[in-house]
N, C-alpha and C positions, 0 to 999 in steps of 0.2 A: 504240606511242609512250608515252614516259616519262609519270608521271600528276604535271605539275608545271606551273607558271606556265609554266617556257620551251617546254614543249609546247603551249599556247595559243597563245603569242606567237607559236611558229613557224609555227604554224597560219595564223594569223589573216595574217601577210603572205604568205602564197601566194594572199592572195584580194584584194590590193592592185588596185585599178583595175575590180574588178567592178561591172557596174551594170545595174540588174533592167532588166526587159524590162515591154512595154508593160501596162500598168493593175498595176503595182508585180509581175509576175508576177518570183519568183525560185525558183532550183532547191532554196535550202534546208530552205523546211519540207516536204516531202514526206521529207528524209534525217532526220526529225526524230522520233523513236515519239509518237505521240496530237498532232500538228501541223500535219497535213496540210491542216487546216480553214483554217490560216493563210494560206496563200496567196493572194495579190492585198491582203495585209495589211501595214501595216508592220512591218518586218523586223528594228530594232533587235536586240531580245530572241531574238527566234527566231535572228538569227546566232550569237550569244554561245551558246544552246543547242546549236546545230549543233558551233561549235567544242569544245562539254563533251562530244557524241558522239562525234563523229573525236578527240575523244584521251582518251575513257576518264575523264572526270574528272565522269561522270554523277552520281556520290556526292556531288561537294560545289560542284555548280551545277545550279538546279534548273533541269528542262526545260520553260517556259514561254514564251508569247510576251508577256505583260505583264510590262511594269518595274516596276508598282506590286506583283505577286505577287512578285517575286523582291526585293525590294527589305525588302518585310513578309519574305521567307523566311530572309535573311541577319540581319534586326533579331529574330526570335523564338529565332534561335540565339545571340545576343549576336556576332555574327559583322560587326555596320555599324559604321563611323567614321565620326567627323566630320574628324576630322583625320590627317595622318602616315600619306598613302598608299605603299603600293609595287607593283613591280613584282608584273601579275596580278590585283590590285586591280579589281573593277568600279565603273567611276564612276555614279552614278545622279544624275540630274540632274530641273529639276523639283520643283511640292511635293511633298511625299512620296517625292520619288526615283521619280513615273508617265510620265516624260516621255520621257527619251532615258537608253543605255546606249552605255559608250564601256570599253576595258579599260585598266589603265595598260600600256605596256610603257617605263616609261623615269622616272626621278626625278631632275633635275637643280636644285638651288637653291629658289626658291619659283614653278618651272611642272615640268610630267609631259608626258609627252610618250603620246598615247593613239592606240587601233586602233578602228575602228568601223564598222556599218552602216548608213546614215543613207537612209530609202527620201523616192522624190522625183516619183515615177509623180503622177496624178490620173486621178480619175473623168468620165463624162461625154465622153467623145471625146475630149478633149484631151489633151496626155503634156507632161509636161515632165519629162525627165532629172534626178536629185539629185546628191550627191555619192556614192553607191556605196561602196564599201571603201575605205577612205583611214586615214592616220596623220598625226598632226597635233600639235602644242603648244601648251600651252593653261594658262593661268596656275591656280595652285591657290587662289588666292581668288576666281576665277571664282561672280561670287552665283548663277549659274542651277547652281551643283554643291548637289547634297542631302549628298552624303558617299559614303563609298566602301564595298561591300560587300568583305569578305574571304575568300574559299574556304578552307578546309584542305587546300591539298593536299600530296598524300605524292611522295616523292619513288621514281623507278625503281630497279632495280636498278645501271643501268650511268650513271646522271644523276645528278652532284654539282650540279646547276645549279635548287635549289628555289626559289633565292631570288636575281635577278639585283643584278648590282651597278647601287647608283644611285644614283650620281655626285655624292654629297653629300647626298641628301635626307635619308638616316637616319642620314650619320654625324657626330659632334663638328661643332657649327657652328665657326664662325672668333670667336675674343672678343673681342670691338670691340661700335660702335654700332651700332642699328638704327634709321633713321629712319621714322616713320609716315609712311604715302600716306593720301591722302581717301580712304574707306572702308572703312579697314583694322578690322578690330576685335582683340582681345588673342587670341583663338580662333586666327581666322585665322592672325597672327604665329607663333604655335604652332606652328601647320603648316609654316608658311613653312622657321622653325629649326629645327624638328626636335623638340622639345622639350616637356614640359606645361607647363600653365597654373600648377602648384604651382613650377616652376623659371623661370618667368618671374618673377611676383610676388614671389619670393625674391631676386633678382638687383636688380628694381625696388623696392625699399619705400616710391620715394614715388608710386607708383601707390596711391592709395587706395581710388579705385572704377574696378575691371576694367572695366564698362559704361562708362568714360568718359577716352577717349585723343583727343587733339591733331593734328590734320596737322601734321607739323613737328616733332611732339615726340620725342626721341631715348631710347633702352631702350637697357641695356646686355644684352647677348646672355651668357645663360648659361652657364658650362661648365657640361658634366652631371657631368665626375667632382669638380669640385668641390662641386653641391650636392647629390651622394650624400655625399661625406663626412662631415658631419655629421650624420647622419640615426642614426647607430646609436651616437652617445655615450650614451644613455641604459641602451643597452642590456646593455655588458659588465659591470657589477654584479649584473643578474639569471641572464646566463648562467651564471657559474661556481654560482648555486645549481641551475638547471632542467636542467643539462644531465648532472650526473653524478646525479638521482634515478634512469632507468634500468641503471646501471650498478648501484646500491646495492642496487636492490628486490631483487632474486635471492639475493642473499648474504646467507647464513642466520646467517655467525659472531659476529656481535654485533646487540647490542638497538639499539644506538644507534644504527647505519646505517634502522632504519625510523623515528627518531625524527624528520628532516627530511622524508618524507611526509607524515607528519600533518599538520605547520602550514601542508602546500599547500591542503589542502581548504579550513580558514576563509579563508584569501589569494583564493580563487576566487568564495566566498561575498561576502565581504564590498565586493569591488568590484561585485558583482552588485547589494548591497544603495543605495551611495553611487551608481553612474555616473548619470549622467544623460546620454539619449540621446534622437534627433526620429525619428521612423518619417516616413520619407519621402513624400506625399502627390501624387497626379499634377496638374502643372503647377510643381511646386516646382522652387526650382534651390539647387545652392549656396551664390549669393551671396545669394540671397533668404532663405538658412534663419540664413546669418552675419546676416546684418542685424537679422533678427527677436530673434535671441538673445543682440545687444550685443558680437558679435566679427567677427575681422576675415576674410576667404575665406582669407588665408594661413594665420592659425594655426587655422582649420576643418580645412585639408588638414594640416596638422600633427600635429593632433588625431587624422584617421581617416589614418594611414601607410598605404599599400597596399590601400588600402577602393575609393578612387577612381582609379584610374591615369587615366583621360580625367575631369576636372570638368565635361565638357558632355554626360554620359551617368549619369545618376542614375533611379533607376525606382521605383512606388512600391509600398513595401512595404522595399527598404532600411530601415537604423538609421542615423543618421548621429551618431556620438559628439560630446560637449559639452563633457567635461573630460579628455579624453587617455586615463582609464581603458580596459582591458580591456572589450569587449561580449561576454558570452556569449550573449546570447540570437540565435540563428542568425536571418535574416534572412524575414519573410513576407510573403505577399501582402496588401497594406493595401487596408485594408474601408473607409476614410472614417474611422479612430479620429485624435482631436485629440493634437497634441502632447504629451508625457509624458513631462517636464523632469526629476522627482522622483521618478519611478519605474522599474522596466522590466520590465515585466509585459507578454508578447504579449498581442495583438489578441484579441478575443474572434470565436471565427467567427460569420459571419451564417449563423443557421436558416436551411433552405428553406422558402418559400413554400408553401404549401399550398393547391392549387385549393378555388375557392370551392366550399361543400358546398351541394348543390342544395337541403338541406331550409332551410326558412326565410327563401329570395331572395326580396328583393321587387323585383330585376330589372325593367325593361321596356325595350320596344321604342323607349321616348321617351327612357332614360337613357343607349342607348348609339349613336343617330345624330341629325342633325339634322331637325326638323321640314318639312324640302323639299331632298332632295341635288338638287347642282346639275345631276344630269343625269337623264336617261331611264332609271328601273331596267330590269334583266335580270334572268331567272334566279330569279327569289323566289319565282316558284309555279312550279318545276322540282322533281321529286323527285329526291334525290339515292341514289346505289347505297350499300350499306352501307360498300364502298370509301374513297368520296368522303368521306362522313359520318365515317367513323373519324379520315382525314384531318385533317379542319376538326379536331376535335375535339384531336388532336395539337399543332393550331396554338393553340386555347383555349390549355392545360394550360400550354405556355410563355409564351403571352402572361403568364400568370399567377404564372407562379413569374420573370419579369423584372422585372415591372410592378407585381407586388402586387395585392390582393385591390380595393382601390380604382380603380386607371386600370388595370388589366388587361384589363377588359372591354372596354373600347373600344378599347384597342391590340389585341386579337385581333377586334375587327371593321375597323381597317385591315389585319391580316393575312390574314383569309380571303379576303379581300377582293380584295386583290391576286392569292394563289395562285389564286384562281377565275379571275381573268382571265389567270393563266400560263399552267396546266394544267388548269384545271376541274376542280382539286383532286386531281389524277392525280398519282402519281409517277413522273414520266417518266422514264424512262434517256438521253432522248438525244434534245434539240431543235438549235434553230439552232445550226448554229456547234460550240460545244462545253457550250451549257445543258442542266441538267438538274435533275429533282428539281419539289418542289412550287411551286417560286418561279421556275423555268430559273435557277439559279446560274450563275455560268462559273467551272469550277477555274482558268482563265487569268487570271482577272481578280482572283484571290486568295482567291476565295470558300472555297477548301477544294479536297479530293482529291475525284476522281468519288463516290467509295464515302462519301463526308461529303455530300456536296449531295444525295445519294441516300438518305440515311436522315432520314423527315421531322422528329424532334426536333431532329437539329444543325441541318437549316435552317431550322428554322424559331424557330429561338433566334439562330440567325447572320441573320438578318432583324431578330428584336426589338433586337439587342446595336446592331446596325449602326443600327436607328434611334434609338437611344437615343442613341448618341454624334455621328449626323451631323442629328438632327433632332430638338435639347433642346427646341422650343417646337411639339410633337409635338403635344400635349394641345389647342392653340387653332387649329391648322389644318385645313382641310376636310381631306378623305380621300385623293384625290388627290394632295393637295403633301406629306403625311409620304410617303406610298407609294414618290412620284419621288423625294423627297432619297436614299430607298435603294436603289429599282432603275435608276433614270436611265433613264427607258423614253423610248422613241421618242414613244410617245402617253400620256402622262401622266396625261390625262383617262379614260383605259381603266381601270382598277380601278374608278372612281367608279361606275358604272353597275352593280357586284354590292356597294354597299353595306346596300339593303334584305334583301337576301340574308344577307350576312353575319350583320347584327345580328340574324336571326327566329333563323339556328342560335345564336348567343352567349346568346340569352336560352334559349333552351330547352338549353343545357348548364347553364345555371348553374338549373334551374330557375326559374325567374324567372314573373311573371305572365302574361297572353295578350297579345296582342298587341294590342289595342285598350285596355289600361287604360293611363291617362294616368302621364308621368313627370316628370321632371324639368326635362324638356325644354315642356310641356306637351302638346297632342293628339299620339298618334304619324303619325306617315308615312300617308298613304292611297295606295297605289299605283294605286286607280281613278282617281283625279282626276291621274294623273300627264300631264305634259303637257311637250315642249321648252316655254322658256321664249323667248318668239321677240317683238321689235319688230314693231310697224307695217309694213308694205312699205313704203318711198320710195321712188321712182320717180324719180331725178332725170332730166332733159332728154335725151334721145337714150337712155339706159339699154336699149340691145334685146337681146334673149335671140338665140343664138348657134344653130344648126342642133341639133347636140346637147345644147340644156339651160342651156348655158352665157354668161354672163352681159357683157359689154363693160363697166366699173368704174364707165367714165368714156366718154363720146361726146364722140373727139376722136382727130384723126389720128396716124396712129403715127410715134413720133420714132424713138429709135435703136434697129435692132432688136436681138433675139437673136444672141450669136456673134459679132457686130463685134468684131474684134482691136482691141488697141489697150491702151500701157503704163500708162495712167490705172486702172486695174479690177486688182487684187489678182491675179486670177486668169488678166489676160493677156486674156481677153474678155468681151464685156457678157453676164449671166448671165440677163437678162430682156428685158423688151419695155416702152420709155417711151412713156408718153402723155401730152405737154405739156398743161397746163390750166390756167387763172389762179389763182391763191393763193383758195384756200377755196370751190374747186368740190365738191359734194361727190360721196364715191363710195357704192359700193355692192359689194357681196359677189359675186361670179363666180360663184357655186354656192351649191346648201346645206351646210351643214355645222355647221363646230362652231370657235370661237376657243381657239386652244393659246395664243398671243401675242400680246399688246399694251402694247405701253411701247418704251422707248427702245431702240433695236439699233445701238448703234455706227457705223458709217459709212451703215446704213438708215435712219439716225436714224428720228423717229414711224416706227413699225412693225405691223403687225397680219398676224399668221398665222393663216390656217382650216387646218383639217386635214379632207379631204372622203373621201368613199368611195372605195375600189379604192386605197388608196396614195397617193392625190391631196394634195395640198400647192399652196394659194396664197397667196404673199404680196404685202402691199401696202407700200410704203417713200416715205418721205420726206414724210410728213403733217404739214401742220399742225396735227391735231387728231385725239381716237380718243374713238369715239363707244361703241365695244360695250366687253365685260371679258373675262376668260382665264375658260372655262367656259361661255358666252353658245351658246346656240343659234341658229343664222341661216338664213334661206332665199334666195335666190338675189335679187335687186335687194333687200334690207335694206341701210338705212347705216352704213356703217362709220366713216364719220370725212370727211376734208377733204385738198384737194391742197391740198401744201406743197411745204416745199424746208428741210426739216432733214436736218443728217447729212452726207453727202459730195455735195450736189448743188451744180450751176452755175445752176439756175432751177425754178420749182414745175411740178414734173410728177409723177404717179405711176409709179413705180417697177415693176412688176409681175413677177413669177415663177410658175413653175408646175415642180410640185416633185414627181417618182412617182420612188416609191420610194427616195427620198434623191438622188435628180441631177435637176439643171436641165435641161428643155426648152422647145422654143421655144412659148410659150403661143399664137400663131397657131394651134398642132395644133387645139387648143381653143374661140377666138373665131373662126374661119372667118378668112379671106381671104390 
């Protein structure tokens, strides 16, 4: 099959009406090379790969089951739009574009008309059917679209059909009015006409400020060959000098045909010497760089002809011109360097960092963790194999050269930290799913290729990078919560318990003092005195322990059980077991264990989750009150808090769940009867 859009599309409707089979089981990702893992997954992404296998278009869609990877795969090739989709288009939806994938096969007016896999299966016994393979229309300022990914694809030998027709979206709007809808913004319009934001603004002059349009308020609709026309008056005075110097250079018979080369060179200098230009900066936008420097976003786009073809895709490290001038200087990756109106001298590059040199560390064990982590250490009087230790030591080096010789240290003791509780500092080839490497990466999930998560300097700089941008306030948080903003682990609290661990290797890489001289923190850590950190037992009123161990919350007859159908409940059935009780009974803890959650949970309002041994998960909902914290150690009748009735309840009762292995069962397994 031809390797082009219409070979997707045609693809993609021979699979119209498909729909996965029970607990999301579908036939595509096993036709999928390295996907096989996906099954019982959702299948957005894995269809859309499936359709890039069956027609050969493997080269320029990448084979993933995450939208969020394919979505980063198409934006590092400069290959995403935000606007002025067409046919073959991947729509990415969602922030980030992590959400849902739909393909265009159709462009008509301002809606597209899209193919997609939409899985609809659940966990847990129950199945409820999705919509399966379907084609649908769907407006293009739709706000849950992130923008559209673009494939390259080449066309067959015997297929003139690379680029379908459609039906107005990319060609000449009609010139008349455009009336705004509520929520429209100047972007969107964009898209809607066909059009950029430099031929809108030109058409409108008395749009002032782009961020700021009217319901109601009426735009004249560009012609595009009209406002190309003017764009190259400037230009035919320079042509007839630049375009026969080629022709002259060769021709040896006179002196004076090399006598107009010469004054090209100071012509080249001297606007290098006057331009003035802005190095682009991340978060910056165009209309934000007009404003800062007293002009207007149209004549900015004026200013850089052909620099910007989309205004709403700027990146940093661009030049963005200031006075219409020539920019010679080719464009770089921006270091953080300030605006530089008056000159145009590249960035200077940033040195590498240089691990800390062990002579001379006055290092200790108090300066790089806290005086009492909040859990029960592991692992800190374990010898480690030289394997392991080289590892860790891998993971320093980067902390180091991300973080610098000052917070490095303790960012490689949230690193090893972690990796100890992946891998035990192993580099693994091949865990859950499709993780792997010193951290379990997933190449699905965007992390990198197998062969990157497997070599421990990338990952373990693709750890530091990633915490550095998803967890800026890294430096004041326990150990645990930088860890989870960047692995999003199941048990979040897990790294915490190889913190003493960590910080004995970080100081004896860095050379640093022994382990008992005081820091900065003051006395260091005593691991003998280590102890869960555990309340008083309450015992409230009836509170009896259960045949296996197990705890009854609250002593009080059981309301609605487990599994009750019924359309009131999200999910179609009751996910737990009620135990009605007067407003501010208090409870108590089912088990021992450990608090991952407590605070507000949306329709569970008061909320408090234990996380217990073997996979076990209980939660408590709809509290008036939460008596423990996230990290808190608990033993089996300790108080947790108070029956309420926040959140989506009809009266104060405890809510109660019991949660192995991520699905809900009926917690009577547990309390007897």
């Amino acid at each position: 099959m031809a390797n082009t859009a219409k070979s997707m599309i045609d693809k993609g409707r021979t699979q119209l009406g498909y729909r996965e089979g029970q607990n999301n089981w579908t036939k595509y990702p096993p036709e999928v090379p390295g996907l096989g893992w996906a099954q019982n997954q959702p299948w957005c992404q894995t269809w859309i790969s499936w359709l890039a296998v069956k027609t050969g278009n493997t080269d320029v869609v990448p084979l993933t089951a995450s939208c969020l990877a394919c979505t980063d795969w198409f934006k590092e090739r400069s290959q995403f739009h935000r606007s002025g989709p067409k046919p073959g288009d991947l729509v990415m939806y969602g922030p980030s574009g992590g959400t849902h994938v739909d393909m265009v096969t159709e462009v008509s007016g301002e809606r597209i008309r899209v193919i997609g896999g939409n899985t609809g299966g659940s966990y847990g016994g129950t199945y409820y059917n999705g919509d399966g393979v379907y084609e649908k229309w769907t407006d293009i300022s739709n706000p849950r679209i992130h923008g559209f990914a673009r494939p390259k694809y080449k066309a067959g030998a015997n297929d003139q059909t690379t680029i379908l027709p459609d039906n107005g979206g990319n060609g000449k709007p009609p010139i008349g009015k455009f009336t705004v809808k509520r929520g429209m913004t100047m972007l969107g319009i964009c898209a809607i006409l066909g059009v950029t934001l430099a031929e809108l603004l030109t058409a409108n002059p008395q749009v002032k400020d782009p961020n700021r349009i009217n319901e109601g308020q009426e735009l004249n609709i560009p012609d595009k060959k009209e406002t190309q026309k003017p764009q190259p008056t400037k230009e035919p005075s320079k042509k007839p000098e630049v375009t026969p110097k080629p022709d002259r250079k060769p021709d040896p018979t006179t002196g004076s045909e090399t006598k107009p080369v010469t004054p090209s060179k100071p012509d080249t200098k001297q606007p290098n010497q006057e331009v003035k230009k802005y190095t682009v900066r991340k978060g910056d936008t165009l209309w934000g760089i007009a404003v800062t420097h007293g002009t207007s976003l149209q004549k900015l786009l004026e200013m850089n002809k052909g620099r910007f073809p989309d205004p709403d895709l700027i990146f940093p490290g661009q030049h963005v011109n200031l006075d219409g001038k020539t920019i010679l200087v080719p464009d770089t990756v921006n270091n953080g360097t300030a605006c530089t109106c008056e000159t145009n001298k590249q960035p200077k590059p940033q040195k590498p960092v240089k691990p800390v040199s062990p002579e001379g560390s006055t290092l200790t064990l108090g300066d790089v963790m806290p005086a009492k982590p909040p859990v029960v250490q592991k692992g800190w009087d374990s010898p480690l194999t030289a394997t392991e230790t080289a590892n860790a030591r891998v993971i320093y080096d980067q902390a180091l050269n991300v973080f610098g010789t000052k917070d490095g240290p303790r960012a490689a003791v949230i690193g090893i930290a972690t990796a100890y509780q992946e891998s035990r500092l192993l580099n693994v080839q091949g865990g859950d799913r499709d993780s792997a490497g010193l951290f379990q990466q997933r190449p699905s999930m965007g992390w990198g290729s197998h062969a990157q998560v497997t070599d421990p300097n990338y990952a373990a700089r693709k750890f530091f990078t990633t915490m550095k941008d998803l967890a800026p306030g890294w430096k004041s948080m326990p150990l645990w919560e930088a860890s989870h903003k960047v692995q999003r682990s199941g048990s979040p609290m897990a790294p915490a318990a190889f913190e003493l661990a960590a910080a004995k290797l970080v100081v004896e890489f860095s050379g640093g003092k022994p382990a008992d001289a005081p820091g900065k923190h003051g006395k260091p850590y005593d691991p003998s005195k280590d102890a869960p950190e555990v309340q008083p037992e309450k015992k409230p009123e009836g509170g009896t322990p259960s045949v296996g161990g197990w705890m009854k919350p609250v002593q009080a007859a059981a309301g609605t059980p487990f599994g009750q159908k019924g359309s009131m409940w999200s999910s179609g059935y009751h996910t737990g077991l009620d135990l009605p009780a007067p407003q501010g009974t208090p409870m108590v803890a089912a088990g021992a264990g450990q608090v991952i959650e407590a605070g507000w949970a949306g329709a569970y309002g008061q909320s408090v989750v234990i996380q217990h041994e073997n996979g076990v998960k209980t939660r408590y909902a709809h509290m008036s009150a939460i008596s423990v914290s996230v990290g808190q150690a608990v033993q089996a009748g300790t108080q947790i808090g108070n029956v309420g009735s926040t959140g989506n309840s009809t009266g104060a009762h405890l809510h109660l769940e019991f949660i192995v292995n991520g699905v809900q069962v009926d917690p009577m397994r547990y309390l007897g009867g």
